[in-house]
KOLVEX-188029 format. One record per residue: residue in one letter; z, x, y of N, C-alpha, C, CB in turn. Coordinates in Angstrom, 2 decimals, decimal comma. Glycine has a CB too. Layout:
// KOLVEX-188029
REC   code       npz       npx       npy      capz      capx      capy       cpz       cpx       cpy      cbpz      cbpx      cbpy
REC      A         Z         X         Y         Z         X         Y         Z         X         Y         Z         X         Y
...
This chain:
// KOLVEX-188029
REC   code       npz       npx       npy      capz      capx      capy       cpz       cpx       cpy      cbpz      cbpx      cbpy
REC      X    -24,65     11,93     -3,19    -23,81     12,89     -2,47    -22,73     12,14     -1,67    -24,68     13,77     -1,52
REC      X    -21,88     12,84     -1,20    -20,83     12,20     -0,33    -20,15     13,25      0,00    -19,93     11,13     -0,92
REC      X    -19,70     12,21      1,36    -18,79     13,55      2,44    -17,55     13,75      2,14    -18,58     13,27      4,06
REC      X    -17,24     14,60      1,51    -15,73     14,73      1,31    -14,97     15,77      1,87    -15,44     14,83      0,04
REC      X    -13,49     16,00      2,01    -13,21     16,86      2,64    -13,20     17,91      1,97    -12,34     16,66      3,18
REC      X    -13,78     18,25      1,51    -14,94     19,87      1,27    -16,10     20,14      2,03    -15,72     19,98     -0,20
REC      X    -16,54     18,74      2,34    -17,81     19,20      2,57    -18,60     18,23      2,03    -18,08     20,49      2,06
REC      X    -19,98     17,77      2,38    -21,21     16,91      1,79    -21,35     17,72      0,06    -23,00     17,17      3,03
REC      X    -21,23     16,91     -0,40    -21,17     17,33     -2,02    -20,94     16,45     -3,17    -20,15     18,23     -2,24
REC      X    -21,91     16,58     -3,87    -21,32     15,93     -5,63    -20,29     16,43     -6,44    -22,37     16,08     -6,76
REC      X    -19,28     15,56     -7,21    -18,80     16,22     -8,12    -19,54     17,10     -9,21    -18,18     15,43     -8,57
REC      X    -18,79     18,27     -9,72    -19,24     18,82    -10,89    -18,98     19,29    -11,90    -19,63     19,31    -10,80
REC      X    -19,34     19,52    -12,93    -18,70     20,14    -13,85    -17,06     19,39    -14,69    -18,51     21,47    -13,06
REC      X    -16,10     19,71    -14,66    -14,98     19,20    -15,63    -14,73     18,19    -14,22    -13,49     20,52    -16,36
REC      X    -14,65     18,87    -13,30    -14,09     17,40    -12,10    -15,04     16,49    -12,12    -13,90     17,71    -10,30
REC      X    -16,43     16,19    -12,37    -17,30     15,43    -12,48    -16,57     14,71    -14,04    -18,85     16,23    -12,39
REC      X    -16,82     15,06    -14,81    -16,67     14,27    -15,85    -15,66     13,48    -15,67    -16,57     14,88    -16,95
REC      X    -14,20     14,24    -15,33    -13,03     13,13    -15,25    -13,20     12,29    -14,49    -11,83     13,48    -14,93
REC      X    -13,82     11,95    -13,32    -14,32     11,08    -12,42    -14,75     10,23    -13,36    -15,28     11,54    -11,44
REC      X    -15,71     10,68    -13,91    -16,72      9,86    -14,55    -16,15      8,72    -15,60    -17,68     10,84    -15,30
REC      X    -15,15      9,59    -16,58    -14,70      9,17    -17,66    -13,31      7,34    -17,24    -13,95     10,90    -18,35
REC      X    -12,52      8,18    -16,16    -12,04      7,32    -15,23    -12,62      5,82    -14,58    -11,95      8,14    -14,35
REC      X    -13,74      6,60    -13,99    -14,42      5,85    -13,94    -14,74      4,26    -14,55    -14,95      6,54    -14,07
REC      X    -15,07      4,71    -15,59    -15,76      3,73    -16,68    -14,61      3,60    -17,26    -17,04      4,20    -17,70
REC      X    -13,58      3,70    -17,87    -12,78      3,01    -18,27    -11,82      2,06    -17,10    -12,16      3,89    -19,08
REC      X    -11,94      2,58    -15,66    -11,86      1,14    -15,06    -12,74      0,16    -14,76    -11,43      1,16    -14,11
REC      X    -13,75      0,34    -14,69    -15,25     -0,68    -14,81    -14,91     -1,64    -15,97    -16,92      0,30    -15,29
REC      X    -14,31     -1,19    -17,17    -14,45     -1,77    -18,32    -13,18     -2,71    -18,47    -14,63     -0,72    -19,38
REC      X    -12,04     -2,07    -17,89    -10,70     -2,59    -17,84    -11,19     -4,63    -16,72     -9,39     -0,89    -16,69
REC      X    -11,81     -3,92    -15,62    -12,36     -4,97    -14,69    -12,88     -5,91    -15,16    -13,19     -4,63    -13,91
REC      X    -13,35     -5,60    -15,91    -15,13     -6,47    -16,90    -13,90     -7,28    -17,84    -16,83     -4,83    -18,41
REC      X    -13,07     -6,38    -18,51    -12,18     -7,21    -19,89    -11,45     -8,94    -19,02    -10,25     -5,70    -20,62
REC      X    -10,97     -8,61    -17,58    -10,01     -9,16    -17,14    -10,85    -10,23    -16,24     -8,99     -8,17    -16,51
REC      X    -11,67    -11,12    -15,84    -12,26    -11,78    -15,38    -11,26    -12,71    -14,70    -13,12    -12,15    -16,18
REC      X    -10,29    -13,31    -15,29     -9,82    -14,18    -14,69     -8,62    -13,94    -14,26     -9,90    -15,12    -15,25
REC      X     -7,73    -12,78    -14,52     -6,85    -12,42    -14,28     -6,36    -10,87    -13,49     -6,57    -12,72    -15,27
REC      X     -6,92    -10,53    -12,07     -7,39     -9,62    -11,17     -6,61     -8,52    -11,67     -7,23     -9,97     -9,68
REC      X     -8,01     -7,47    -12,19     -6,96     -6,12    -12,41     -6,03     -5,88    -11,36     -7,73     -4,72    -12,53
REC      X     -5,05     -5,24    -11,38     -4,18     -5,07    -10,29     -4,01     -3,18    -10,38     -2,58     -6,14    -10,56
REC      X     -4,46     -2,24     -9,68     -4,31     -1,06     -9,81     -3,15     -0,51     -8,55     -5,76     -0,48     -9,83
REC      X     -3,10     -1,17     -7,81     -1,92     -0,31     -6,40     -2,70     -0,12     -5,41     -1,15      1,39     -6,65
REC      X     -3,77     -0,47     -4,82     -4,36      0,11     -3,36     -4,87     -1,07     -3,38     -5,42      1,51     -3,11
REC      X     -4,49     -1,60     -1,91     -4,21     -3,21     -1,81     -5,53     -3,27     -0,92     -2,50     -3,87     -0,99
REC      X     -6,18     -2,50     -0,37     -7,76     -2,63      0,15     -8,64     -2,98     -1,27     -8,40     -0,92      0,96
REC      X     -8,49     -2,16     -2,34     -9,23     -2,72     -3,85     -8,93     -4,05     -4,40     -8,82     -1,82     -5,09
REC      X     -7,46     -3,82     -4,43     -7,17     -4,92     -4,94     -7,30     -6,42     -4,47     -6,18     -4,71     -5,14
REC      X     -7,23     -6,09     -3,00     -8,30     -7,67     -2,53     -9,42     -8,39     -2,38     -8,35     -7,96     -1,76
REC      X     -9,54     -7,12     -3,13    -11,52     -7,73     -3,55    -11,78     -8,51     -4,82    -12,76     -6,25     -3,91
REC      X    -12,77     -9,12     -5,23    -13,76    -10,05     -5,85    -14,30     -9,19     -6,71    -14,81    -10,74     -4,94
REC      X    -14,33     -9,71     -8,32    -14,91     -8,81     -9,01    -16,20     -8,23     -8,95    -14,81     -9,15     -9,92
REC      X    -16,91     -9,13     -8,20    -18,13     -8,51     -7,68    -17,95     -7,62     -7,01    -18,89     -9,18     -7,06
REC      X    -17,58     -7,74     -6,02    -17,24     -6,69     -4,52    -16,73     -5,31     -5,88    -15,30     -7,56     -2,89
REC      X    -15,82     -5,33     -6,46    -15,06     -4,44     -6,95    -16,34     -3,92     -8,14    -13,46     -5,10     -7,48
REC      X    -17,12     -4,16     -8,55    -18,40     -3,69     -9,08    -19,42     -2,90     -8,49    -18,99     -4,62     -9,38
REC      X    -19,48     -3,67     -7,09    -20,14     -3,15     -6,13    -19,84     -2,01     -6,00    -20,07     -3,70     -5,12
REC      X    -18,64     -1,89     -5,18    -18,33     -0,87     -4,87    -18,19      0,19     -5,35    -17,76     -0,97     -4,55
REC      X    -17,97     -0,05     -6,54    -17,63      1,23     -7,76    -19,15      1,95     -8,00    -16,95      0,45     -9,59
REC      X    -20,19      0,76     -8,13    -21,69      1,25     -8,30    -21,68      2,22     -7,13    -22,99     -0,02     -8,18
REC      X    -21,46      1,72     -5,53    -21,72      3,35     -4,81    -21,15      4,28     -4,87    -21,74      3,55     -3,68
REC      X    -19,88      4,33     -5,10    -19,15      5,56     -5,17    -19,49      6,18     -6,26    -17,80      5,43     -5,12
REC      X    -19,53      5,75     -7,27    -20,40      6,78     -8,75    -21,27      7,07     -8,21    -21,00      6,17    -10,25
REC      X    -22,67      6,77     -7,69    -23,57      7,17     -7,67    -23,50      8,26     -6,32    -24,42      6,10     -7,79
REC      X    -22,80      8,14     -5,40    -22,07      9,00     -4,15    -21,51     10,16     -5,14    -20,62      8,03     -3,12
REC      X    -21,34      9,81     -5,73    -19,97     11,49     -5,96    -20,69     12,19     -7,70    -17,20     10,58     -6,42
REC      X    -21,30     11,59     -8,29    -21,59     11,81     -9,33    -23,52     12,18     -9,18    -20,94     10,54    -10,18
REC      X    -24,24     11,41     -8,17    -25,70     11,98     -8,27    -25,72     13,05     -6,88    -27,04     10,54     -8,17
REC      X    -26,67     14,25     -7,31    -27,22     14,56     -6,34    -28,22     14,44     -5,44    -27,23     15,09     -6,48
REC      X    -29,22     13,61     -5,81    -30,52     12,82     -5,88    -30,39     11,30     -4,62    -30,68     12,25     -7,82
REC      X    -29,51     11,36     -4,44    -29,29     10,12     -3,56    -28,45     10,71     -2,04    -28,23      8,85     -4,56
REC      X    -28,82     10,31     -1,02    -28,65     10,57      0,30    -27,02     10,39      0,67    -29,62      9,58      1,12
REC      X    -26,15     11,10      1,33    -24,87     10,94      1,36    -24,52      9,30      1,56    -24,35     11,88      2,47
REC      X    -23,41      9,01      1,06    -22,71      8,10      1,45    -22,09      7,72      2,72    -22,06      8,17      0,80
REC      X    -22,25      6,67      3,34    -21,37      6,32      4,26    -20,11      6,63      4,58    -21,31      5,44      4,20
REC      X    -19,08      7,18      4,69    -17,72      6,68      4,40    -16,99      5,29      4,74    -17,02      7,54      4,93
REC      X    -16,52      4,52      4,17    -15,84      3,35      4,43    -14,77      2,75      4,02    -16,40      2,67      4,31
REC      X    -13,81      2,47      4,64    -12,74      2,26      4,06    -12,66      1,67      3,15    -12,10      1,92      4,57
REC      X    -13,25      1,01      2,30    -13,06     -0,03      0,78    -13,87      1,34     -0,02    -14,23     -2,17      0,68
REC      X    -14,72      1,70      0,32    -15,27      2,96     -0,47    -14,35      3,60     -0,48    -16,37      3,75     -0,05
REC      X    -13,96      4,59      0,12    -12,04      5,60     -0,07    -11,39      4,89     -0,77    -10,81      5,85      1,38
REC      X    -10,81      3,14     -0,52     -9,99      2,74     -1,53    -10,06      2,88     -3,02     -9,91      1,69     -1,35
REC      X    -11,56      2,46     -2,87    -12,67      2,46     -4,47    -11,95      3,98     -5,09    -15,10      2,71     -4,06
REC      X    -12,28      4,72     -4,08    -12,26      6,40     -5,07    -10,75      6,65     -5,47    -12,80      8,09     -3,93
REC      X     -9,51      6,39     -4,52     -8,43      6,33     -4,41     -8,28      5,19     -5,74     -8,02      6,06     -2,93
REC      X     -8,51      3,82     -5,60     -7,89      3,72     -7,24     -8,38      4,03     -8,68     -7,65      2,50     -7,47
REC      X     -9,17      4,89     -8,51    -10,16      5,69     -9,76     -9,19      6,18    -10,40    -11,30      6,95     -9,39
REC      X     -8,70      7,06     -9,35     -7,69      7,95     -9,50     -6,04      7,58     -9,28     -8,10      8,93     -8,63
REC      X     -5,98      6,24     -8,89     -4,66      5,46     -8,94     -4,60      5,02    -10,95     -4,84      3,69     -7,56
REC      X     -6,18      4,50    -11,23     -6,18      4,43    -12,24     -5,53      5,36    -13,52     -7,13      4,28    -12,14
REC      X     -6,52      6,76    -12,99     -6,00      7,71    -14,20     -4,96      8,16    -14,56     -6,39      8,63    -14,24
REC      X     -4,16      8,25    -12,95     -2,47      8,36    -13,26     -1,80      7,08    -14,16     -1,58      8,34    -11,63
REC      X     -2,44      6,04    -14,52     -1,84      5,09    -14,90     -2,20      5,31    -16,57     -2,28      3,76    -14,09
REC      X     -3,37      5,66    -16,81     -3,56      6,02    -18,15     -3,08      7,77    -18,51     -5,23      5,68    -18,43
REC      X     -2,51      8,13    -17,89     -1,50      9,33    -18,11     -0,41      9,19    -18,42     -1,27     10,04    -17,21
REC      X      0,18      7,78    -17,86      1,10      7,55    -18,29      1,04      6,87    -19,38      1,68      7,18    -17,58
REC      X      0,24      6,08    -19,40      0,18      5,58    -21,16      0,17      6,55    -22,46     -1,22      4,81    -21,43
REC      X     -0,61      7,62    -21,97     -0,84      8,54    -22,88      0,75      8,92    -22,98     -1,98      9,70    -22,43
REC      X      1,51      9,39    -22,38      2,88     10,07    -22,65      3,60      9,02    -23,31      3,69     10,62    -21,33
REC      X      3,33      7,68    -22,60      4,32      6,65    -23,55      3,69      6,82    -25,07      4,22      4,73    -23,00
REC      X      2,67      6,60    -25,52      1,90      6,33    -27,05      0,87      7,63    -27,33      0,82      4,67    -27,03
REC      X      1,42      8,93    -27,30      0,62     10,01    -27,75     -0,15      9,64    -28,94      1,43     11,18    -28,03
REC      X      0,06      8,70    -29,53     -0,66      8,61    -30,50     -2,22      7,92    -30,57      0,16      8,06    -31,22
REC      X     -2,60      7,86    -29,08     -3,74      7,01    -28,86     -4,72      8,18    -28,84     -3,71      6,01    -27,49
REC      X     -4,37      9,39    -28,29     -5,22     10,62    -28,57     -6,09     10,93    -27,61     -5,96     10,54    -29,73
REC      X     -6,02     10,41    -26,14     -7,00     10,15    -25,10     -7,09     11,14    -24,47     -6,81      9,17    -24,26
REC      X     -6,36     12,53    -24,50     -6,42     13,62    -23,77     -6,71     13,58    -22,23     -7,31     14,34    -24,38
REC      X     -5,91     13,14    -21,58     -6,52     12,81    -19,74     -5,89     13,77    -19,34     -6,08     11,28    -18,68
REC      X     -4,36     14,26    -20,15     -3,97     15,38    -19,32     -4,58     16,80    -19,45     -2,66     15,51    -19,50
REC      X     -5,26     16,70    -20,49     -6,37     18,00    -20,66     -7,45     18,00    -19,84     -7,05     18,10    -22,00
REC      X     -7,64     16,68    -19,43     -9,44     16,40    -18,81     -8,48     17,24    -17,39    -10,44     13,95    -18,50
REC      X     -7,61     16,92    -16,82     -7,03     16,92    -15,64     -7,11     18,87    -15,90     -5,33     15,84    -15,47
REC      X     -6,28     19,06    -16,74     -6,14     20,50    -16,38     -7,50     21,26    -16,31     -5,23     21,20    -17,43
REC      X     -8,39     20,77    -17,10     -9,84     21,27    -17,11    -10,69     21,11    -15,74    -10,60     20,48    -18,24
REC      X    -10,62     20,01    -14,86    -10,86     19,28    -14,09    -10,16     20,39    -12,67    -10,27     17,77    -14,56
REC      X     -9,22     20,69    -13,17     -7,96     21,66    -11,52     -8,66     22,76    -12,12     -5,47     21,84    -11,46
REC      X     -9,38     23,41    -12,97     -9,73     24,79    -13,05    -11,17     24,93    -12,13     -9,91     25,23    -14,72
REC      X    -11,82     23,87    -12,19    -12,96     23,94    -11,44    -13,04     23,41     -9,93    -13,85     23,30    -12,19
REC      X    -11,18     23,40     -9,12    -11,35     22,97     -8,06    -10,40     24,00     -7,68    -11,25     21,55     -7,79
REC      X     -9,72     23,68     -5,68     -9,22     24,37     -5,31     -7,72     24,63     -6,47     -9,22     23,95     -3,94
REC      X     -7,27     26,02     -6,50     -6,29     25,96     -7,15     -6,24     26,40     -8,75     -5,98     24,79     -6,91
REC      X     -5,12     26,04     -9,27     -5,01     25,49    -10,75     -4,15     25,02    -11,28     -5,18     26,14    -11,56
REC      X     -4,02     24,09    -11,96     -2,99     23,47    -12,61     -2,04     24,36    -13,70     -3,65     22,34    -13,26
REC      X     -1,14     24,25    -13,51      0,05     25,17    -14,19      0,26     24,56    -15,95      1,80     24,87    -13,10
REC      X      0,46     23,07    -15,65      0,75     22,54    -16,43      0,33     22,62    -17,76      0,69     21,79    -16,05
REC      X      1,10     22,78    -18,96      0,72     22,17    -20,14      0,66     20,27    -20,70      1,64     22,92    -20,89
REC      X     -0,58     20,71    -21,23     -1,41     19,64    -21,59     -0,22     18,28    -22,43     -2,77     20,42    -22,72
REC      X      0,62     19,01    -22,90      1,99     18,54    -23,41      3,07     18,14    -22,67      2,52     19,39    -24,08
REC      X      2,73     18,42    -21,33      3,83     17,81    -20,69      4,75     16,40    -20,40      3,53     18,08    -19,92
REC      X      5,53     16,29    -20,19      5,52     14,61    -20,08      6,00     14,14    -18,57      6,70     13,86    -21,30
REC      X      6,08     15,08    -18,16      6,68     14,57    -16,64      5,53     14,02    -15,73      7,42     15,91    -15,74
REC      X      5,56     12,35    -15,87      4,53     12,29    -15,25      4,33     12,41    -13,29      4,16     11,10    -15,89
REC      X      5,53     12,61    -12,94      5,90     12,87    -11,59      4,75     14,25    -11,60      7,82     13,18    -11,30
REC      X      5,03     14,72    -11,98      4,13     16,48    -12,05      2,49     16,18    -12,22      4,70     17,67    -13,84
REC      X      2,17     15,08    -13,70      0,49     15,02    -13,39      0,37     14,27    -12,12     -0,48     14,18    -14,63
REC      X      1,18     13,35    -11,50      0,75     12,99    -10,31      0,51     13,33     -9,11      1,13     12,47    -10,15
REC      X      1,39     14,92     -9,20      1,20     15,77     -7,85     -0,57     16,35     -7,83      2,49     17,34     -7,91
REC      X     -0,76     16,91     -9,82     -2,12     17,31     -9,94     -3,70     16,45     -9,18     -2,15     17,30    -11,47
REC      X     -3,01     15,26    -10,27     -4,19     14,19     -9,67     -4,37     14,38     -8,31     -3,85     12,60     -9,82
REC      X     -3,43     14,00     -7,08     -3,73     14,03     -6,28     -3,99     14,69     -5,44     -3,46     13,68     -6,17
REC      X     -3,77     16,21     -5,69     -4,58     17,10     -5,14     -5,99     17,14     -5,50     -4,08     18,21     -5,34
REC      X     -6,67     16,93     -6,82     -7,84     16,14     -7,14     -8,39     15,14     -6,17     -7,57     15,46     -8,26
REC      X     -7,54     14,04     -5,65     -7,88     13,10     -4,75     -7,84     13,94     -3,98     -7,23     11,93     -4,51
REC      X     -7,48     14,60     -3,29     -7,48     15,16     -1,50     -8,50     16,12     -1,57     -5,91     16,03     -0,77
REC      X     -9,51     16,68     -2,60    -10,54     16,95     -2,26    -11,91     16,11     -1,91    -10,60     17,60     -2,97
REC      X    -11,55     15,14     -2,24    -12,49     13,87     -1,88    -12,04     12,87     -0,85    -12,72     13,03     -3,12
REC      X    -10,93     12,83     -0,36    -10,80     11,35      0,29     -9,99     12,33      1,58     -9,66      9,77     -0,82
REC      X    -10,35     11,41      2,74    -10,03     12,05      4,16     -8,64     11,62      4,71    -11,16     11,60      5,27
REC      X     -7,58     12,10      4,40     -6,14     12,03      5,13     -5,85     10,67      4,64     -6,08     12,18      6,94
REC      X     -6,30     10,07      3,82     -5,95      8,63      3,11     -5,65      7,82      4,11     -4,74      8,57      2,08
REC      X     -6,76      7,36      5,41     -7,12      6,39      6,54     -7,41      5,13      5,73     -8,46      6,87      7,52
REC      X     -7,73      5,40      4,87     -8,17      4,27      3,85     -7,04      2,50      3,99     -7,89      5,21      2,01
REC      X     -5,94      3,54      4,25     -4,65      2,62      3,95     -4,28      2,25      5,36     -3,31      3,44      3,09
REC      X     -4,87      2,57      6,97     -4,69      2,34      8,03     -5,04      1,25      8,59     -4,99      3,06      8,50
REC      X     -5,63      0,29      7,83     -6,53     -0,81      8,31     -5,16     -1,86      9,37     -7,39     -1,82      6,58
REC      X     -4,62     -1,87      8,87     -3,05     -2,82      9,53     -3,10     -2,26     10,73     -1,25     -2,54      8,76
REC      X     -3,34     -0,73     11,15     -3,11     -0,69     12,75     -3,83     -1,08     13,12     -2,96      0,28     13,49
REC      X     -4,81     -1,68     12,75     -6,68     -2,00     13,61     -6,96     -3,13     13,27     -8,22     -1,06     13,11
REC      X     -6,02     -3,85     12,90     -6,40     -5,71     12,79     -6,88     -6,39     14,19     -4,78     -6,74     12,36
REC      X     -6,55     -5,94     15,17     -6,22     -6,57     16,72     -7,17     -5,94     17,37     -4,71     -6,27     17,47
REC      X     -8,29     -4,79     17,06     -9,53     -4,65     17,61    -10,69     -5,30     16,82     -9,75     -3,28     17,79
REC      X    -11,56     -5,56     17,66    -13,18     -6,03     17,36    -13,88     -5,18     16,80    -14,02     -6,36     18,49
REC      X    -14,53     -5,45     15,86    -15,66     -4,79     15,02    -16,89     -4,24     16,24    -16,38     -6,13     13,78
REC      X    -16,77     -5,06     17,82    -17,53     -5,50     18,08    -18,08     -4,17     19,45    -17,11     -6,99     18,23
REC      X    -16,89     -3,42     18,59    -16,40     -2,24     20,15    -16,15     -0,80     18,48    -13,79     -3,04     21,69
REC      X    -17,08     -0,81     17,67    -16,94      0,33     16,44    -16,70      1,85     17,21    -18,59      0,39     15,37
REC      X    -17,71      2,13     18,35    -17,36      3,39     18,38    -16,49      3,73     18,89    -17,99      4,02     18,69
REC      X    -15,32      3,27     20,54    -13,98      3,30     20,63    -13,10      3,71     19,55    -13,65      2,21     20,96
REC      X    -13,49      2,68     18,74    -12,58      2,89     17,59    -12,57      4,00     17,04    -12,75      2,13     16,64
REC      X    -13,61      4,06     16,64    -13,80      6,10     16,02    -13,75      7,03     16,72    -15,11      6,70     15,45
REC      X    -14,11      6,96     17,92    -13,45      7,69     18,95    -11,87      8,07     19,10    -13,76      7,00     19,98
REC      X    -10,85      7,27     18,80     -9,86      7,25     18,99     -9,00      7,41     17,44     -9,77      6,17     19,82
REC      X     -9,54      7,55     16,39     -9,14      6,60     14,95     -9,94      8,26     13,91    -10,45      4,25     14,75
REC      X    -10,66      9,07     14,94    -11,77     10,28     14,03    -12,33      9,36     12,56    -10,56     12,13     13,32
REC      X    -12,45      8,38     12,53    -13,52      7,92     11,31    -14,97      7,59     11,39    -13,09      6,77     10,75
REC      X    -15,88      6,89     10,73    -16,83      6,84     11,15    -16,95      5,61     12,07    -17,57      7,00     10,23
REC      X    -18,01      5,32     12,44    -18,29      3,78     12,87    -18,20      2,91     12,01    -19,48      3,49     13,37
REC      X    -17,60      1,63     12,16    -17,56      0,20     10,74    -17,02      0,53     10,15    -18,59     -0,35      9,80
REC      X    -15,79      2,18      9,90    -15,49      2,27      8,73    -14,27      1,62      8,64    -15,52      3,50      8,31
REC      X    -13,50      0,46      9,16    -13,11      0,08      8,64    -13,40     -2,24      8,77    -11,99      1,05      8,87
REC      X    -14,68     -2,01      9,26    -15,33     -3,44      9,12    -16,26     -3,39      8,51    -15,72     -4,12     10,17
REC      X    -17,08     -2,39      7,43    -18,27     -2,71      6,51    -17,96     -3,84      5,59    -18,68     -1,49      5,65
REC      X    -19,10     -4,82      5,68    -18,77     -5,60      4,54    -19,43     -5,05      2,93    -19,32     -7,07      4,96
REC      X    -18,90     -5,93      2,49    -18,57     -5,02      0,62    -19,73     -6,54      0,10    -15,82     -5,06     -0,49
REC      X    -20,93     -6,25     -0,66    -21,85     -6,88     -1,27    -21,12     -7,87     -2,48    -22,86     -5,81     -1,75
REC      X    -20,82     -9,16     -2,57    -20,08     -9,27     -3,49    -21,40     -9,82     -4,36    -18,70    -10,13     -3,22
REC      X    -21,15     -9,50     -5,94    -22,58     -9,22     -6,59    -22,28    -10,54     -7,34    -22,93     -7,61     -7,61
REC      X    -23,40    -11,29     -7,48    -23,47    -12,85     -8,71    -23,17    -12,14    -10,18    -25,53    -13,83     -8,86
REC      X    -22,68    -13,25    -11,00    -22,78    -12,57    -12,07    -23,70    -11,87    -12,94    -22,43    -13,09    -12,53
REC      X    -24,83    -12,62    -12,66    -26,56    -11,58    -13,44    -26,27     -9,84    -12,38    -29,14    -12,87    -12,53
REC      X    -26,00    -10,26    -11,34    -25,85     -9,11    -10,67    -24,53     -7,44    -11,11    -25,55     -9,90     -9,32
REC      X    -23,82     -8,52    -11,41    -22,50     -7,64    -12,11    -22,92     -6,55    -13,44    -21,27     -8,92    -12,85
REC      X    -23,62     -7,67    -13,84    -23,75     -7,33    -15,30    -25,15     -6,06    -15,45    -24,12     -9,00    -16,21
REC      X    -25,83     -6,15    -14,52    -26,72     -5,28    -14,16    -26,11     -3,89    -13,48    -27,61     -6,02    -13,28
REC      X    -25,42     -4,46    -12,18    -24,63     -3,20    -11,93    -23,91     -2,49    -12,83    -23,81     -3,39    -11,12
REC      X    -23,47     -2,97    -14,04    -22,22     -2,54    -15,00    -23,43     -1,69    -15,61    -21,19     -3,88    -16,14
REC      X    -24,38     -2,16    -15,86    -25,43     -1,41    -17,07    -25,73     -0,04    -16,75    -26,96     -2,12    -17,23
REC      X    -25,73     -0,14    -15,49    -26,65      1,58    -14,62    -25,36      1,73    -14,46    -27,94      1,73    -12,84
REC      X    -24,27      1,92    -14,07    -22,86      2,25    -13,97    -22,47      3,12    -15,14    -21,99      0,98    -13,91
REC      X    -22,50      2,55    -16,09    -22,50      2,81    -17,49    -23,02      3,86    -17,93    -23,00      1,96    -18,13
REC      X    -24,67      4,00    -17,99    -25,30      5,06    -18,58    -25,26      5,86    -17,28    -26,75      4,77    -19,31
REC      X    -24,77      6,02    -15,83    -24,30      7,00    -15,04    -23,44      7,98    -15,76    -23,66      6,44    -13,98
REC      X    -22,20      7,19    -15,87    -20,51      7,57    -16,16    -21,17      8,76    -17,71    -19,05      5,51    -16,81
REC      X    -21,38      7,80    -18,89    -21,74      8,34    -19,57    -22,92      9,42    -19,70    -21,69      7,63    -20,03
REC      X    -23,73      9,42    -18,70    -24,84     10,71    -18,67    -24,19     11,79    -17,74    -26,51     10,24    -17,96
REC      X    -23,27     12,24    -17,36    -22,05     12,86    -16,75    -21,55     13,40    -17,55    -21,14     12,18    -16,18
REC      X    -20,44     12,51    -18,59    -19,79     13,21    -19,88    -20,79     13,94    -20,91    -19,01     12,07    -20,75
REC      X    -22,18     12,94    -21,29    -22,39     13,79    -22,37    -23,40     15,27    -21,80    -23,17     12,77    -23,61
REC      X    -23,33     15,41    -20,68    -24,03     16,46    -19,92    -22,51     17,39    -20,03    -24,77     15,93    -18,13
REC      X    -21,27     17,19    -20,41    -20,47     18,51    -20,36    -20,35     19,41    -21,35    -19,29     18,32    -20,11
């Protein structure tokens, strides 16, 4: 489960899957690139360790995708995590419009995905303006991620970890949420996390 701004809740249904599907094709993109740091646009992700960036992805799937597991924390590298899921998919939206011929349907998952949330997507599945799936996506994101604090860490370099609740006091986030440290996983460890990651993402899709 996880707290999102809806409310304590799992994804479900078509918005679950695209998560899901997203998901795992950035897990996999991560895994291909070992030595050469995926680079997605949210510079809290992107300064992480492929471990850390495994890690993290393992809680947030299991946060937003099980119901069976106790809410999530919120934390700022976690928001980043979910934020480039979905930094991701806009990026394979756009691939899809450049090379229709790859056949990946994301802008269908998306419109399927806005029918089962606030709203609905207008759009045809044919569209190419990708300025437009990006407004979609991210109303997708703003049902999950809180006023995108995620990206605030720069005003709060110059306080102590050591004084958390001030901070949230003044900042409305949680405590640590923006000093949790991120588990960076060995490689036997990666490769384990990737495995249950995996048959997550995929027991999601083939449940639609």
């Amino acid at each position: 489960m996880w707290w999102t701004a809806y409310g304590e809740r799992a994804l479900e249904g078509a918005e679950a899957t695209l998560f899901a599907e997203a998901l795992l094709n950035l897990v996999e993109e991560i895994k291909l690139r070992p030595f050469n740091n995926c680079y997605i646009g949210v510079q809290i992700f992107d300064e992480l360790t492929i471990g850390q960036k495994i890690s993290v992805l393992s809680t947030i799937g299991n946060g937003l995708l099980r119901t069976d597991v106790l809410c999530v924390k919120l934390t700022e590298v976690a928001e980043g995590a979910i934020a480039s899921v979905f930094e991701h998919l806009i990026n394979l939206i756009a691939v899809e419009i450049d090379e229709p011929a790859l056949g990946s349907n994301w802008r269908a998952k998306v419109i399927d995905a806005r029918k089962t949330t606030a709203g609905q997507c207008t759009l045809a599945s044919t569209c190419d303006d990708i300025e437009k799936w990006i407004d979609e996506v991210e109303i997708l994101a703003e049902g999950i991620l809180w006023d995108a604090v995620y990206d605030d860490d720069y005003m709060y370099l110059d306080y102590s970890p050591e004084d958390p609740t001030w901070l949230a006091n003044v900042t409305g986030v949680f405590e640590n949420y923006y000093f949790e440290a991120v588990d960076d996983l060995s490689e036997e460890d990666i490769d384990s996390k990737l495995k249950e990651l995996r048959e997550l993402c995929l027991l999601v899709v083939e449940a639609s």
